[in-house]
N, C-alpha and C positions, 0 to 999 in steps of 0.2 A: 504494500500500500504506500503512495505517497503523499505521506501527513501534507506535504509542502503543497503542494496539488490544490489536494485536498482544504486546506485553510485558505487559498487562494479563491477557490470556487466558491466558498463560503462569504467569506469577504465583499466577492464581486455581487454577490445572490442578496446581502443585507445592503447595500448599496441601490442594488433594485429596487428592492422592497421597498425603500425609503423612499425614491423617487416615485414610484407608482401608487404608497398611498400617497404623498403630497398631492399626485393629480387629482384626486378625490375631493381636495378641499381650495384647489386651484381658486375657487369661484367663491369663497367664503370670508371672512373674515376674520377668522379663525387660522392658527397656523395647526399645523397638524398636532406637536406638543400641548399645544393649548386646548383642542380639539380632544386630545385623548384625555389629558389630565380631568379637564371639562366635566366630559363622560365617565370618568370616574367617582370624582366628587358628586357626581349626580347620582351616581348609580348606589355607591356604597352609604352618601348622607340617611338615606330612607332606613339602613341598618342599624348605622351606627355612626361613632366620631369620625371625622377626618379630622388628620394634623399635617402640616409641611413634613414630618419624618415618614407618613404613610407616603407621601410622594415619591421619597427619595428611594424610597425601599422598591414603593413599584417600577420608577423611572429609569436607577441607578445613575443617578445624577448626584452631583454634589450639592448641600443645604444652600450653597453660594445663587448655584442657578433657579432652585427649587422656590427659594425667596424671590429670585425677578421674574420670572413664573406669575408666582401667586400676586408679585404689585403689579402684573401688567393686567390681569382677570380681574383684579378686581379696579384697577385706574378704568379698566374700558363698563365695570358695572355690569361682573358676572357673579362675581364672588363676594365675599366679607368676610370677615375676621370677627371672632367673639371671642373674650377669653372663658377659658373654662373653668366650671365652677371649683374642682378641684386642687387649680395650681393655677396662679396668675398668670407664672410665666408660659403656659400653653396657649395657645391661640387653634379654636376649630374650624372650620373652614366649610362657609354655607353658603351652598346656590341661591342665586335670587332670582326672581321671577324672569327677570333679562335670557339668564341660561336656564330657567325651567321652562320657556318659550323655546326656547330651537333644544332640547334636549330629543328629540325623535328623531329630526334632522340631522344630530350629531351620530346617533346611536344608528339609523340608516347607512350611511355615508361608512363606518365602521365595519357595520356588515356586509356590506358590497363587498367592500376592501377583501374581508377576513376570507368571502367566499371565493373570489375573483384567487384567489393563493391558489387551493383546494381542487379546483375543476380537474377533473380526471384521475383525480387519485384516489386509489381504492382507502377502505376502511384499516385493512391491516398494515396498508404501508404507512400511513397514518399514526399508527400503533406507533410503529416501526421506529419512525422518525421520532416520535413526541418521547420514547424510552431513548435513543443517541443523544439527544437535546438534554434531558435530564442530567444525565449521566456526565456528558460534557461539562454541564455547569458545575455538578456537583464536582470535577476534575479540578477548577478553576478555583473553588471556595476556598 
């Protein structure tokens, strides 16, 4: 096998990926990070807390960009900030009506994306891949 190849193709294939969902949101106002975080904070707020740490955890970005992140969502009046009752120093992070108005539109747009990947590949290779993916990451931790 060649690892080298192999990381190469990888590389090129997450570089795709990134350009082809951007074309998803091409026509938006939204960048694609903002778009997904978006969709997250919307998605999990109904559960439970969000915090900028849940960000970074799902983004694997650093707390640096995770912060210009969150003041640019909420400078454009998608987000807010509340401290939480627990510990001053947390701050939770709650959709406003702004992003609970295009939250369909985002969560569409997502799934196109997720589906448009997927077309033609069976259910076992699917397995396949999503156990190599693990496994990799967990090689990296």
């Amino acid at each position: 096998m060649n690892y080298k190849e192999l990381t190469s193709k990888h590389e090129r294939l997450n570089r795709l990926m990134k350009l082809h969902f951007s074309a998803y949101f091409e026509d938006s106002v939204l960048t694609v990070m903002q778009a997904v975080t978006l969709g997250y904070i919307m998605e999990k707020y109904e559960i439970g807390d969000i915090f900028p740490k849940d960000l970074e955890l799902l983004l694997s970005i650093r707390g640096s960009s995770v912060v210009s992140l969150i003041n640019n969502l909420e400078a454009a009046g998608y987000i807010r900030r509340e401290t939480a009752g627990f510990d001053a120093r947390y701050k939770r992070l709650i959709p406003t009506q702004k992003a609970l108005d295009i939250k369909s539109e985002i969560s569409k747009r997502i799934d196109k994306y997720n589906e448009s990947l997927f077309v033609g590949i069976s259910e076992a290779d699917l397995a396949v891949y999503e156990s190599v993916i693990e496994r990799m990451a967990k090689n990296i931790q």
